[in-house]
Backbone bond lengths (Angstrom), bond angles and torsions (degrees), N, CA, C in turn:
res aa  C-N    CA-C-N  psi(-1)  N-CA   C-N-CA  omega(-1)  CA-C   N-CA-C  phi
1 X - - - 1.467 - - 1.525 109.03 -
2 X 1.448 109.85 133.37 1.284 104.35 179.37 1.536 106.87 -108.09
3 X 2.105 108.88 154.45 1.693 99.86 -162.82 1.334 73.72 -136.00
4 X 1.809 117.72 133.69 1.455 109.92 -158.34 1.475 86.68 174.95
5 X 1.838 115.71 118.09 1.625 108.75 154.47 1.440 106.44 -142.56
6 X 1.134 101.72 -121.62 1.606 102.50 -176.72 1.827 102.79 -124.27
7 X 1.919 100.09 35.73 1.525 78.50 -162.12 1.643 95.94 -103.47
8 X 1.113 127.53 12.21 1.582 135.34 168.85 1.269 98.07 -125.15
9 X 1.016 104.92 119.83 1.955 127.02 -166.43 1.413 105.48 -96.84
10 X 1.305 140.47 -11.50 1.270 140.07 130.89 1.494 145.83 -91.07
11 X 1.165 105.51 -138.83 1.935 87.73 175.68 2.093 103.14 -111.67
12 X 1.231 56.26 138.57 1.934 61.74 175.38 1.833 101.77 -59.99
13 X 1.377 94.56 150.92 1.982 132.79 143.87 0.992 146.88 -55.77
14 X 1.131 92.66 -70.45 1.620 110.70 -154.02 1.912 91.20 -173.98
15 X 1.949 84.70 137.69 1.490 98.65 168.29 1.933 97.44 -152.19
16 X 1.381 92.82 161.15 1.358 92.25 -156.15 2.198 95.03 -137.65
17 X 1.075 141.64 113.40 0.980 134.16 -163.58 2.090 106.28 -95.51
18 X 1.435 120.38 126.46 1.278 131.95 178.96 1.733 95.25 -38.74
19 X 1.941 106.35 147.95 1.389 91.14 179.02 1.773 111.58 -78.24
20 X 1.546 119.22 7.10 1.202 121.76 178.70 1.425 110.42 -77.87
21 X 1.360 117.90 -24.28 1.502 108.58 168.88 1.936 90.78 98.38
22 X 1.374 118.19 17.27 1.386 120.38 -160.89 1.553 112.41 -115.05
23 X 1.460 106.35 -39.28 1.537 124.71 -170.68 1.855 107.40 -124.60
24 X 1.103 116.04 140.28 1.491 137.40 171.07 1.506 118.21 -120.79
25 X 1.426 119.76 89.70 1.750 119.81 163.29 1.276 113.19 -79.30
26 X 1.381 100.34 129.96 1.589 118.84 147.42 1.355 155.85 -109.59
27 X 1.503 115.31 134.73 1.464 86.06 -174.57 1.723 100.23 -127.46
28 X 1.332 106.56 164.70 1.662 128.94 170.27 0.664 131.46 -121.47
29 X 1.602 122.26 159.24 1.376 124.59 148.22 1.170 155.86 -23.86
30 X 1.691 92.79 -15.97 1.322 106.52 159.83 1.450 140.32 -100.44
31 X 1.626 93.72 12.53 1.379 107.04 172.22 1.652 107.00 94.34
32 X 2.064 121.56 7.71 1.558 75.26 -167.20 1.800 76.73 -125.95
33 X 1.065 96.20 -157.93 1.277 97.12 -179.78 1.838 124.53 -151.55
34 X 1.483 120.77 151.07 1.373 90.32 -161.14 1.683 98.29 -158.45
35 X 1.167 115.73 156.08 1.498 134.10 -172.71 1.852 119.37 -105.22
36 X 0.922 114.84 122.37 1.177 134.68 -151.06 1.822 95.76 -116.14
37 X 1.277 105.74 132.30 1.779 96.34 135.52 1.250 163.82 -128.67
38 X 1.092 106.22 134.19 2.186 90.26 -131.79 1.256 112.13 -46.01
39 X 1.652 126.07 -44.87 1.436 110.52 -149.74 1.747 104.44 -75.43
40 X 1.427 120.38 -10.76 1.423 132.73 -173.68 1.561 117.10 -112.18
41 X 0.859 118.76 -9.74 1.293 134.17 -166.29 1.452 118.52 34.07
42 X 1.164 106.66 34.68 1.473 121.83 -171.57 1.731 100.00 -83.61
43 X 1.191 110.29 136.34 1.988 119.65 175.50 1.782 99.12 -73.12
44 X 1.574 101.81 124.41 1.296 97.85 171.99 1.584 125.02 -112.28
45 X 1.189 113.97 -8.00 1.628 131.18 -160.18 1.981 96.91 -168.35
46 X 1.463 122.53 132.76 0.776 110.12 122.65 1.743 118.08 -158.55
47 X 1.333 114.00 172.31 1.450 125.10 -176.88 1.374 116.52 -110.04
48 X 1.431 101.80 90.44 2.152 115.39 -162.92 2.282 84.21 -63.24
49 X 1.512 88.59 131.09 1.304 109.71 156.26 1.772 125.59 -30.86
50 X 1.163 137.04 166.45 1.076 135.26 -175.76 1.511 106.65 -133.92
51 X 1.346 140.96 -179.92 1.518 134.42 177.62 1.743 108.10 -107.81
52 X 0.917 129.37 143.02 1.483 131.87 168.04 1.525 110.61 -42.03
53 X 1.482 110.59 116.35 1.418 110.43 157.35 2.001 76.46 132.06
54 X 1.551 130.25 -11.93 1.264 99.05 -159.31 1.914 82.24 -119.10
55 X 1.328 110.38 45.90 1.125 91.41 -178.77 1.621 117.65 -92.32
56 X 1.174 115.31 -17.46 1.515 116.53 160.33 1.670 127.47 -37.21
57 X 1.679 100.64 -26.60 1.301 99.51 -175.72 1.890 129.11 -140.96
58 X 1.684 81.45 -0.74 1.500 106.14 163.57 1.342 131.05 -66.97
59 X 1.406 150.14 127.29 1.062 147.51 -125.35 2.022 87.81 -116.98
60 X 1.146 96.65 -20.26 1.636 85.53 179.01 1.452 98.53 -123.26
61 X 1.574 111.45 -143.00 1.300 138.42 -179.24 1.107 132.73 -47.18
62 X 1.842 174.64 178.77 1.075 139.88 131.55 1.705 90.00 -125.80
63 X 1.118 124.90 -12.15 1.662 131.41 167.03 1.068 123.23 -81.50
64 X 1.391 127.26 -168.67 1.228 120.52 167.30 1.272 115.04 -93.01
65 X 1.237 135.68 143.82 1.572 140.27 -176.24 1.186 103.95 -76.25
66 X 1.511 113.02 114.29 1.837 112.71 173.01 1.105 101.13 -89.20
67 X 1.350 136.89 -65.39 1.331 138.65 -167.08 1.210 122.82 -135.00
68 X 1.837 104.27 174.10 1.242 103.93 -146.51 2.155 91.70 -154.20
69 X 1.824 94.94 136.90 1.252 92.80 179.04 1.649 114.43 -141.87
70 X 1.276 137.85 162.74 1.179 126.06 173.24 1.924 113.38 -148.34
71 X 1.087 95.25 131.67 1.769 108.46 -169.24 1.593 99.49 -69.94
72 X 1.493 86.59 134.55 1.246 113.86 -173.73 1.839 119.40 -45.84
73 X 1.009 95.85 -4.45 1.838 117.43 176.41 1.309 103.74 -93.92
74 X 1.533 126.41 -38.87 1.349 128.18 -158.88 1.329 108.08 75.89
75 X 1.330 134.97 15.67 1.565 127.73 167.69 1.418 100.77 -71.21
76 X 1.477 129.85 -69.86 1.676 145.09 -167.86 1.164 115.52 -75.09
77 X 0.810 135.78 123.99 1.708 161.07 162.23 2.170 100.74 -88.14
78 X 1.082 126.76 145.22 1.106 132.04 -158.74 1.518 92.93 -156.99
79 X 1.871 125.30 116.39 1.383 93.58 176.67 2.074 77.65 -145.20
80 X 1.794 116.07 132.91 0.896 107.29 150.33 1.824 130.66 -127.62
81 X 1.571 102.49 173.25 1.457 96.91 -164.77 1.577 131.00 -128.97
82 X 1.044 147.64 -169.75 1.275 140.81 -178.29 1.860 116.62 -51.90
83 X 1.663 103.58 -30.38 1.491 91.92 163.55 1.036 134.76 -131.80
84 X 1.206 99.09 82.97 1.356 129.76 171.16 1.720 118.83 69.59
85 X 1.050 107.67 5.47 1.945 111.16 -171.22 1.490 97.03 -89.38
86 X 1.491 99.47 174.24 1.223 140.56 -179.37 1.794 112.26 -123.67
87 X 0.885 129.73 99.30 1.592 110.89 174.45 1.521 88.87 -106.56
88 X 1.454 109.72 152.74 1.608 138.30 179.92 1.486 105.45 -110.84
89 X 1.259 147.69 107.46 1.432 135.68 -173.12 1.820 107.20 -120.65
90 X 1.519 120.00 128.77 1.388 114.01 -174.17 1.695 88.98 -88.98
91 X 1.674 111.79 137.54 1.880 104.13 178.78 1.433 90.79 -102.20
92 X 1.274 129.55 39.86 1.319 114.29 157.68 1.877 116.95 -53.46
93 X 1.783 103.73 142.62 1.318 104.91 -177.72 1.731 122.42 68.23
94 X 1.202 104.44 6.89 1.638 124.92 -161.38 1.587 111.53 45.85
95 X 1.145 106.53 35.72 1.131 105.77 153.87 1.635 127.38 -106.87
96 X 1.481 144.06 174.77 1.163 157.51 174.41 1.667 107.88 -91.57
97 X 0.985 109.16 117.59 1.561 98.93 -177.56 1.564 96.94 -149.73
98 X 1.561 126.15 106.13 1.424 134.70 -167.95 1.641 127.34 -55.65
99 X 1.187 104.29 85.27 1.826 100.89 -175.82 1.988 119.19 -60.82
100 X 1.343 111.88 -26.00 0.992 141.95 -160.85 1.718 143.01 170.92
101 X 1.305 106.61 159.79 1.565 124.39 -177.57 1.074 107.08 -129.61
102 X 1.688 116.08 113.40 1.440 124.03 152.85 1.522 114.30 -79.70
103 X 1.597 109.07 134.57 1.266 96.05 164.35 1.869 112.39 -140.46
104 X 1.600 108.95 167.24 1.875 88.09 -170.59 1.488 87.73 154.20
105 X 1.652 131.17 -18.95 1.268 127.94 -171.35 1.642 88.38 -92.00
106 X 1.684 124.44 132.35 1.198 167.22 100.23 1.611 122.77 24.64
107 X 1.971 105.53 -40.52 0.787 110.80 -147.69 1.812 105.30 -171.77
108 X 1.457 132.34 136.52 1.553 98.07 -170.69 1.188 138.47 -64.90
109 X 0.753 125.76 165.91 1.879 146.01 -141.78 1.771 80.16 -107.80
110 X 1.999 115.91 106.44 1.127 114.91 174.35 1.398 93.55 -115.13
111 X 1.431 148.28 9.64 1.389 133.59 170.94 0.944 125.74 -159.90
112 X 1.043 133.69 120.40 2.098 154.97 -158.19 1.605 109.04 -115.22
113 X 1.583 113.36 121.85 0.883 113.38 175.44 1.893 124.01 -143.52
114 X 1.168 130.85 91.76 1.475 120.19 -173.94 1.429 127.57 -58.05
115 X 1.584 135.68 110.27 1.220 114.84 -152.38 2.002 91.64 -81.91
116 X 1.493 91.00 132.90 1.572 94.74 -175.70 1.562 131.22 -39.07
117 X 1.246 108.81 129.81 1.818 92.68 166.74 1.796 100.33 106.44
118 X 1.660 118.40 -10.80 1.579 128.53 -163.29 1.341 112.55 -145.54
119 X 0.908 147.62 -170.55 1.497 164.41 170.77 1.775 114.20 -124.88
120 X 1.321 87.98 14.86 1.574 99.23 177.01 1.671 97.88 -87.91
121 X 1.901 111.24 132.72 1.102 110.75 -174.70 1.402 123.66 -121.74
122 X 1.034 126.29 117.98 1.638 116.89 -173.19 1.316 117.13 -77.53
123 X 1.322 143.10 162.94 1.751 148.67 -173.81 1.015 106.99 -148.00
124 X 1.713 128.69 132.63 1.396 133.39 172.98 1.704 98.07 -114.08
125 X 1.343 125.35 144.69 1.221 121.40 173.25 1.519 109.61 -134.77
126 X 1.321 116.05 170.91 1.294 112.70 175.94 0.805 118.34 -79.80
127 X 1.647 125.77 -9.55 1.644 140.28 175.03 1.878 101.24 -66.47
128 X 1.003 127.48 -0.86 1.443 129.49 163.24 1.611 83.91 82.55
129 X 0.942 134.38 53.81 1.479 117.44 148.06 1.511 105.05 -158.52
130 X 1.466 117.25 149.29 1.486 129.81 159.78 1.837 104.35 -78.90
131 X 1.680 89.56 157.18 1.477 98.39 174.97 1.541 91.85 -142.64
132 X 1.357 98.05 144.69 1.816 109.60 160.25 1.653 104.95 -111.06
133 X 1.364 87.10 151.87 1.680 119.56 173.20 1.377 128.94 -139.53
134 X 1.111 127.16 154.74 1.605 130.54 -156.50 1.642 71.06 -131.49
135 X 1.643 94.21 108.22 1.738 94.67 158.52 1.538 119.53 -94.54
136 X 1.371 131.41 -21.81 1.260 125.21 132.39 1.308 125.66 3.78
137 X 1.492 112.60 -82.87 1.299 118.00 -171.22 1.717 114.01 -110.11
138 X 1.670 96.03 42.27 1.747 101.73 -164.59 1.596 131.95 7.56
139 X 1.401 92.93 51.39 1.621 105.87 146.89 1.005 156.93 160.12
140 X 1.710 127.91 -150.99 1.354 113.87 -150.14 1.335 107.56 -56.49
141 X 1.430 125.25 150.77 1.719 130.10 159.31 1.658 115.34 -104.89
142 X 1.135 116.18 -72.48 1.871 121.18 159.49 1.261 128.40 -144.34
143 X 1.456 132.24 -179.90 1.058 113.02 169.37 1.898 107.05 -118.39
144 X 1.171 126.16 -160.09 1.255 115.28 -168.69 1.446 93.37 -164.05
145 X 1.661 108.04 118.60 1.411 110.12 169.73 1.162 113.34 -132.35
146 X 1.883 114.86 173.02 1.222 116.99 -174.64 1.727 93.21 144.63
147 X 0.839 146.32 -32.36 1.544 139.03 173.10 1.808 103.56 -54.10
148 X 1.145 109.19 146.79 1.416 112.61 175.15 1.556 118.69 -113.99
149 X 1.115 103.44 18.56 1.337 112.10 -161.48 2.061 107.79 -140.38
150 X 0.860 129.23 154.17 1.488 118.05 159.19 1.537 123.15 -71.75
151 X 1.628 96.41 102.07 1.220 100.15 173.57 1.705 132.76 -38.27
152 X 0.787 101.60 143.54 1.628 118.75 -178.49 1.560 146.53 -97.00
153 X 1.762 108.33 -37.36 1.405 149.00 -158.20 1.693 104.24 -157.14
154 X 1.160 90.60 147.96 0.956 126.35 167.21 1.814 137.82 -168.77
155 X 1.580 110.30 135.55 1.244 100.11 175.53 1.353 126.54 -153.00
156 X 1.157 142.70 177.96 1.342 129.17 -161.25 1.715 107.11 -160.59
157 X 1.824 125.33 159.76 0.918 146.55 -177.18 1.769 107.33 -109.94
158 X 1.426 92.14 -149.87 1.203 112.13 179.16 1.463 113.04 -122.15
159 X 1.473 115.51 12.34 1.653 112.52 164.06 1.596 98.36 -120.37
160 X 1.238 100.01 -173.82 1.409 123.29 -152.06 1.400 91.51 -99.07
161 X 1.768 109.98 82.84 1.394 113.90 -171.71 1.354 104.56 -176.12
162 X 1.892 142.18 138.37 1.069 145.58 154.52 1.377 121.88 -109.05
163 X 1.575 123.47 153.43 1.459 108.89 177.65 1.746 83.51 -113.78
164 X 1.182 104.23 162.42 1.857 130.57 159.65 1.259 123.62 -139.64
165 X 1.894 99.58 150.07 1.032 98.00 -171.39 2.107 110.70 -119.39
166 X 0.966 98.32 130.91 1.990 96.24 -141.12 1.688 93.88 -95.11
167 X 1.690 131.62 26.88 1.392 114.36 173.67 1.410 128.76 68.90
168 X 1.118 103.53 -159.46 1.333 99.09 161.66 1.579 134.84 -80.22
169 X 1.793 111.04 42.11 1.401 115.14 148.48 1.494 115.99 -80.77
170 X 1.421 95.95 -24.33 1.764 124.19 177.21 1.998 112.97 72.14
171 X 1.307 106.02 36.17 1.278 113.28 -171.72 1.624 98.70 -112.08
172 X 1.284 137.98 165.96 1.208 151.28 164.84 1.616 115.69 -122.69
173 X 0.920 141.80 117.34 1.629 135.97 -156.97 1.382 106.96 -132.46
174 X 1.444 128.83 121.60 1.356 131.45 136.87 1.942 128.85 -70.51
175 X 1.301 91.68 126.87 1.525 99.16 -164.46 1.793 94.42 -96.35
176 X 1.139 112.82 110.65 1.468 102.70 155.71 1.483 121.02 -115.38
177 X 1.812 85.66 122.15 1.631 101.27 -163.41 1.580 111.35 -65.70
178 X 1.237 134.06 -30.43 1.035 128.26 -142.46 2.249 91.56 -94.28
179 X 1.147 77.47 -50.85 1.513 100.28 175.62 1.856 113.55 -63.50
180 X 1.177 102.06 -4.73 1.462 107.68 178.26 1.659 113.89 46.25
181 X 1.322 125.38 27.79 0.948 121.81 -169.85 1.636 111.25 -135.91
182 X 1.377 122.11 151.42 1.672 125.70 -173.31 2.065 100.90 -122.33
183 X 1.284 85.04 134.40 1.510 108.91 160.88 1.614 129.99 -101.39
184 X 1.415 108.57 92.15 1.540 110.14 169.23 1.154 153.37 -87.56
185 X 1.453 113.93 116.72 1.667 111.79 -168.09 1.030 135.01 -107.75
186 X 1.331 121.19 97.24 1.580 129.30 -174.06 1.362 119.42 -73.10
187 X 1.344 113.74 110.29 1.515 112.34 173.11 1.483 110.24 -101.72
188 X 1.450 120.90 173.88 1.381 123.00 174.43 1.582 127.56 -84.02
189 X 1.544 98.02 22.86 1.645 98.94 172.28 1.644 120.85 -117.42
190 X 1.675 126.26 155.91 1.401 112.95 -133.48 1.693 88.58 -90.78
191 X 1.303 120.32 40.38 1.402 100.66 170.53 1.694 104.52 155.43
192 X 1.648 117.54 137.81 0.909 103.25 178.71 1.713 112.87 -124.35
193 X 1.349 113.25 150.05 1.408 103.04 -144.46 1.827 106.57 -128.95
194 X 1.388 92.10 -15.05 1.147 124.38 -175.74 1.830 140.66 -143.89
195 X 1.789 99.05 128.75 1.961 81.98 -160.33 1.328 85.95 -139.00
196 X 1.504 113.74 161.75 1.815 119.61 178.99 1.577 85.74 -162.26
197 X 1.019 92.19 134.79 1.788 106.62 171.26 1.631 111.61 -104.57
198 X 1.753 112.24 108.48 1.354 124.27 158.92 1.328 131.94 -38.87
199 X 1.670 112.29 -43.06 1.691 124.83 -179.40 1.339 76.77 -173.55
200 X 1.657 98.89 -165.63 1.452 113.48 -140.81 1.694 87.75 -97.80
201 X 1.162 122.12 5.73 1.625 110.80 -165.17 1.634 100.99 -118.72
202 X 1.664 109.19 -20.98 1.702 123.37 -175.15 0.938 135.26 -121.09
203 X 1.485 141.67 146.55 1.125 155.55 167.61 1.059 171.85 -110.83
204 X 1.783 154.48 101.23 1.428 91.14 -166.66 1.789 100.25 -138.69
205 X 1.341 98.74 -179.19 1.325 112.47 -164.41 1.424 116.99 -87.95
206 X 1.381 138.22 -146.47 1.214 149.56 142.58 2.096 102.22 171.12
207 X 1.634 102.55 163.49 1.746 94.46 -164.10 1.534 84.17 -159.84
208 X 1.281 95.02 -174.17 1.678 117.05 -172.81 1.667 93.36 -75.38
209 X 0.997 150.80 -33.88 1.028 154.67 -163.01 1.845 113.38 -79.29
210 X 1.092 116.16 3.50 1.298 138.55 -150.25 1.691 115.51 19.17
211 X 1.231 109.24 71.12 1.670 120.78 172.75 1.940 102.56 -109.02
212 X 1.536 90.90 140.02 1.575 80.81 164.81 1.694 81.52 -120.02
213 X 1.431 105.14 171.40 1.664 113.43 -178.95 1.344 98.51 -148.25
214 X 1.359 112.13 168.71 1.507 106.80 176.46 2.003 93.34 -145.21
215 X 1.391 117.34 122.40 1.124 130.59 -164.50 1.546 109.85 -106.73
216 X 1.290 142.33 111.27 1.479 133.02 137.48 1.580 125.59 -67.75
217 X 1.023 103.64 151.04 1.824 125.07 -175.90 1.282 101.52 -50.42
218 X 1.290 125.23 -36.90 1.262 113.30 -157.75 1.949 117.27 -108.61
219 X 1.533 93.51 5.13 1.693 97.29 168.63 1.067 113.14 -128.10
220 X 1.617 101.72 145.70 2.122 87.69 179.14 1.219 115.35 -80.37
221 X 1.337 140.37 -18.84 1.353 142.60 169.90 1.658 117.77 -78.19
222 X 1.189 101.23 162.24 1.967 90.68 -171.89 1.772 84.46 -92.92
223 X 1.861 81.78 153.52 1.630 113.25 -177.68 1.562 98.42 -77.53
224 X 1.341 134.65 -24.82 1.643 115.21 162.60 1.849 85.89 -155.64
225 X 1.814 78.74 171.06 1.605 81.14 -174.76 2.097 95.20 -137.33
226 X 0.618 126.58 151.63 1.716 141.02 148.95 1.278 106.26 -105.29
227 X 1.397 116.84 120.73 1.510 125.58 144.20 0.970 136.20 -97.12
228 X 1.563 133.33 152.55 1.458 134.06 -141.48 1.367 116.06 8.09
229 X 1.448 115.96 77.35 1.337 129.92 -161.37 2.051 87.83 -85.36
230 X 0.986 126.92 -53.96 1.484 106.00 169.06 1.448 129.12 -87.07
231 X 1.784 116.86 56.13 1.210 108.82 -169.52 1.568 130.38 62.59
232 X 1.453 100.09 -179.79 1.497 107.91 -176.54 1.415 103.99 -139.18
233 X 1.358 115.44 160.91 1.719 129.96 -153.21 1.627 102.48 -99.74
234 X 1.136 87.77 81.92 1.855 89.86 173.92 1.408 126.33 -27.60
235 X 1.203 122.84 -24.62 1.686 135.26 -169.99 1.927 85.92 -88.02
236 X 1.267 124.47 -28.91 1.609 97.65 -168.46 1.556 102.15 -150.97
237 X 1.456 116.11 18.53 1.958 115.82 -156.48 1.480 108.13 27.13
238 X 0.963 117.37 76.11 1.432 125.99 161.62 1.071 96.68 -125.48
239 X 1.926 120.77 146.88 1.042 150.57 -140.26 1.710 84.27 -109.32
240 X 1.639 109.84 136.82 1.049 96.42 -148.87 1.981 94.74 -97.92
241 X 0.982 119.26 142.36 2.012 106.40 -155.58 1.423 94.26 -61.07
C-alpha cells in the first residue's frame, strides 16, 4: 500500500515505524514532519516545517529533518535535522507535542537512535561524533569520538553499546560505553554508508560501492560479503549505491 500526497512538499528522509506496528512518522526536506497510520494510511498529526532564521520561535523544524527515532515504549518520538537540533516529541494521543531540544552537535544530526528498554538516546552527526542523552532528566551524558569522516548510521540494542557507520572513513565501530572503549572495522569497500544491527553481537553494512556485509564483534573482517548487491548502471558500470 502506498501512503503519499502532496502533504510533504519535498522528498522525504527518514521514517521510523511505532514499536506497535500502528503509527509511521515522517520527516522531510521540508522541515515538517508527520504521523501516519499504517493500516489506513490516513494523516493523523502533523508539525508543517518552519523557514531558517524562525527557529527561536517555531514549534518544529526550520531544516531539513534527517532523522528519526522512537522509544522502545512508543511514548518518545526523537527527530533530528540539518541544523544541528534535537527535538524530543511526547506521541501521547498520537499526537507530537515537544518535551524538549537537545543541542551541542557541531554539525547536522544524521542518526537517532533509542537504546532499547530506556529513554536513553544516542546521536550521530556529521561533526564525526555521537552524543548520548538521558531524555528523562533532559540531558547531556557524553559525547564519543573517533570517526574521521561524517558519520552516516547509526544503531543500537538493548545494552550499553552503539555501532556506526563513518562513510567514507570506511570503518564501522562498536562503541562500548561503559567500557569507554571503540572497536574498528575496516573492510575493503570505499565507504560505509549504512548499518542495522541483527542482535547484539551482528551486523550489517551497505555503501556507495553497492556491498551489503554482515559483521560479528568478534572478527575484523565481515563474516560474508555481496557485491554490487543492487546491480550496476548501464550508462557508466557504476555500482549502483
Amino acid at each position: 500500500k502506498s501512503h503519499g500526497d502532496r502533504v510533504h512538499k519535498l522528498s522525504l528522509t527518514c521514517l521510523v515505524v511505532s514499536p506497535d506496528s500502528r503509527l509511521v512518522y515522517s520527516g522531510s526536506k521540508d522541515a515538517g514532519l508527520l504521523v501516519w497510520e499504517l493500516g489506513s494510511g490516513r494523516k493523523v498529526h502533523r508539525v508543517p516545517g518552519g523557514r531558517k532564521g524562525q527557529e527561536s520561535y517555531h514549534q518544529g523544524h526550520c531544516t531539513a529533518v534527517m532523522a528519526l527515532a522512537v522509544s522502545s515504549d512508543g511514548e518518545l518520538l526523537a527527530s533530528g535535522d540539518l541544523g544541528k537540533n534535537i527535538h524530543v516529541w511526547s506521541t501521547a494521543g498520537d499526537k507530537l507535542a515537544k518535551l524538549h531540544t537537545f543541542l551541542g552537535h557541531r554539525d547536522a544530526v544524521s542518526a537517532l537512535k533509542f537504546r532499547r528498554g530506556t529513554h536513553t538516546l544516542y546521536s550521530a552527526s556529521w561533526d564525526r561524533s555521537v552524543k548520548i542523552w538521558s531524555v528523562d532528566e533532559r540531558a547531556y551524558v557524553e559525547t564519543l569520538f573517533g570517526h574521521q569522516d561524517k558519520i552516516c548510521g547509526l544503531d543500537a540494542g538493548s545494552r550499553e553499546r552503539c555501532v556506526t557507520a563513518g562513510g567514507r572513513d570506511g570503518s564501522a565501530r562498536v562503541w562500548k560505553i561503559v567500557e569507554e572503549s571503540q572497536l574498528v572495522f575496516n573492510g575493503p569497500q570505499t565507504s560505509i554508508d549504512a548499518i542495522s544491527l541483527l542482535n547484539e553481537e551482528h551486523w550489517v553494512t551497505g555503501g556507495e560501492d553497492g556491498h551489503l556485509a554482515v559483521w560479528g564483534i568478534h572478527k575484523k573482517k565481515p563474516l560474508c560479503v555481496v557485491q554490487h548487491s543492487h546491480g550496476l548502471d548501464p550508462a557508466n558500470s557504476q555500482p549502483h549505491w
